[in-house]
N, C-alpha and C positions, 0 to 999 in steps of 0.2 A: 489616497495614500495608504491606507489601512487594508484596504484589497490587494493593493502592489506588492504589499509586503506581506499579507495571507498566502497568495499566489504564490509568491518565488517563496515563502516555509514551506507550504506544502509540496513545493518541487522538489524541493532538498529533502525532505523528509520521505518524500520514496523516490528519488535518487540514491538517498541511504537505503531502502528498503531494496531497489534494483544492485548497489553494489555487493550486498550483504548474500544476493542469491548468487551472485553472478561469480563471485570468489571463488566456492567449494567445486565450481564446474572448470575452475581454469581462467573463465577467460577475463580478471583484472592478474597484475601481476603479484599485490600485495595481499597479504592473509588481512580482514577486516579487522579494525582495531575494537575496541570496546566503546567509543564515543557512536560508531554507528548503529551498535546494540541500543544506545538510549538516542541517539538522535533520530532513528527510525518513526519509530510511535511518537513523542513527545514532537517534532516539527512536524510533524502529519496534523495532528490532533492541533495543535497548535495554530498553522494556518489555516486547517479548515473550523477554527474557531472564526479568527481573524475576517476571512470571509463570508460567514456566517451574517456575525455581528455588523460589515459594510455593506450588506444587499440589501435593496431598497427591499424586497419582500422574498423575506427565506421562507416564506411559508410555499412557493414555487418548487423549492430543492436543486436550485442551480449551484449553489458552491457542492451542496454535500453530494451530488452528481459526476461536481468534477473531480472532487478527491477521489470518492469513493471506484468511479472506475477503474482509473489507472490500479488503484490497492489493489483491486478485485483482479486485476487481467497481472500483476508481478506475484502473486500468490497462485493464481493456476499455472505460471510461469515456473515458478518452485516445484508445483507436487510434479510437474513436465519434470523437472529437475532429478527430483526422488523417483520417479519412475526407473528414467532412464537410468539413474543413478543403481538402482537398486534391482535395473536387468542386469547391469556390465556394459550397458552402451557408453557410459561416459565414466572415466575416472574421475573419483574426486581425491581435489588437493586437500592441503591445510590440515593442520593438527584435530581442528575443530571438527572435522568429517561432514556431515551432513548435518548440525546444528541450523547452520544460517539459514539454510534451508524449510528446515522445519518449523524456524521461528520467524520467515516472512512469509510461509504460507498460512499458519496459525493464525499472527498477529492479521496478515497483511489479508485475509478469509474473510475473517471474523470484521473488521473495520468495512471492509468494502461492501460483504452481501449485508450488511446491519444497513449502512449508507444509501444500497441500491432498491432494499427491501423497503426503505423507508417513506420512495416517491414512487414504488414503481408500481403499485396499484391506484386507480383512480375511484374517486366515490360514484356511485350510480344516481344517477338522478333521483329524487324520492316522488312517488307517484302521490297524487292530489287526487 
């Protein structure tokens, strides 16, 4: 039950981090409210507690693999964002301009390559 519910926070919490980029480029209709600024990070972190804490052996990196990609792949989604942003290929809306953006590539960076970095080398056998 503790995993079901690590799972679906973590979904939400970069569901919040996917709407928060996805705004400043147009394509949701509403400007992000201020609950997705903190429900970003804080249910991210949150279910990949949650799933942490139900795996029968987290020393493998199976939850912090799961969160950690999707973070990683809506943050190079963003700077795609400020790129294109900051050629002229895409308008952006909202009063906030390119904020969300810079704060779910920032946030959304930093949480995912820390995540990815953390399983993604293996030990070498040690010689006898």
């Amino acid at each position: 039950m503790i995993a079901i519910a690590g799972g679906l926070l973590a979904l939400l919490g970069i569901l919040s981090g996917a709407l928060l980029a996805a705004a400043p480029l147009g394509l949701v209709a509403a400007a992000p409210g201020l609950s997705l600024w903190i429900l970003f990070p804080l249910l991210t972190l949150l279910g990949w507690f949650l799933l942490v804490v139900s795996d029968l052996d987290p020393a493998r990196g199976f939850a912090t693999k799961a969160v950690a990609v999707p973070l990683f792949l809506i943050a190079l989604l963003s700077v795609l964002g400020l790129v294109a942003a900051g050629a002229g290929l895409v308008a952006v809306n909202g009063p906030a301009g390119t904020s969300p953006l810079w704060y779910v590539a920032v946030v959304g960076g930093f949480l995912g390559a820390l995540g990815i970095a953390a399983y993604s080398r293996r030990a070498a056998p040690q010689a006898s």
